[in-house]
C-alpha positions as a printed Julia matrix, in Angstrom:
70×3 Matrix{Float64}:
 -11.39  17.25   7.45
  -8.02  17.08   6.04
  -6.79  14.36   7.96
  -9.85  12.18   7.79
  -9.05  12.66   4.09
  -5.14  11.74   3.92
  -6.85   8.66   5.93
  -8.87   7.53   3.26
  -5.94   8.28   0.94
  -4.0    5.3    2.59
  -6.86   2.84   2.14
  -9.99   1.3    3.51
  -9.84   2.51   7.5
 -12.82   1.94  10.09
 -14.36   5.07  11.59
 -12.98   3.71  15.44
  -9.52   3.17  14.0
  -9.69   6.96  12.13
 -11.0    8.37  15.24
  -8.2    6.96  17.27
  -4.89   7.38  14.86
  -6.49  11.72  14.37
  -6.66  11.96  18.17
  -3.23  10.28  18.44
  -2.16  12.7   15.8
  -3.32  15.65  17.43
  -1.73  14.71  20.76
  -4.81  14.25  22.79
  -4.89  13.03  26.16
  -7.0   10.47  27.53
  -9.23  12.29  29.12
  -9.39  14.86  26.0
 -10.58  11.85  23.71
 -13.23  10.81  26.31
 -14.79  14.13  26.92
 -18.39  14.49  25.85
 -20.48  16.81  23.87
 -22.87  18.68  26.18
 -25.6   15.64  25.45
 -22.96  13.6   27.35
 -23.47  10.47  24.7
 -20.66  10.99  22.71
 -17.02  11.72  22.73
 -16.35  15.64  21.08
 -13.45  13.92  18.71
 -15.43  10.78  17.59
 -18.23  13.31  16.28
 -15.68  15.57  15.1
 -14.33  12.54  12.8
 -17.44  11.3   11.89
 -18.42  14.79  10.53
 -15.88  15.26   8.67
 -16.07  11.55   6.95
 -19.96  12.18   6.13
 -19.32  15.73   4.75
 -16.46  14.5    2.43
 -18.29  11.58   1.7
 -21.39  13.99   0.15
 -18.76  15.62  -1.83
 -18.06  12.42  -3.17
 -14.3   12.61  -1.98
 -14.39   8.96  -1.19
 -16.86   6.51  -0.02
 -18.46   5.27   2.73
 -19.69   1.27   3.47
 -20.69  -0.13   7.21
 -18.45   2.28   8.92
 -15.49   1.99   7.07
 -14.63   4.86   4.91
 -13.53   3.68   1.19
């Protein structure tokens, strides 16, 4: 959650862009960002990201408008 937050702290950021510049920060691999949740429909770090980014948003950390988070 932390670095979804420093995110927001920069600016406005899209949810794709966040998803991709925590994965980069965390060092994963290629095939570590495209692995799947065990529904196989979506990538384990993009719902990570956007779980984060809805739970802070509910806190009322920052906000959230068309996938971008505020």
């Amino acid at each position: 959650m932390r670095h979804v937050l420093e995110l927001a702290a920069e600016g406005e950021v899209r949810i794709g862009d966040a998803v991709e510049r925590i994965a980069n920060r965390f060092g994963l691999t290629d095939e570590e960002k495209r692995t799947l949740l065990p529904s196989g429909k979506q990538a384990v770090i993009s719902k990570r990201v956007q779980w984060a980014s809805l739970i802070s948003y509910k806190r009322g950390w920052f906000q959230r408008h068309a996938g971008r988070i505020l």
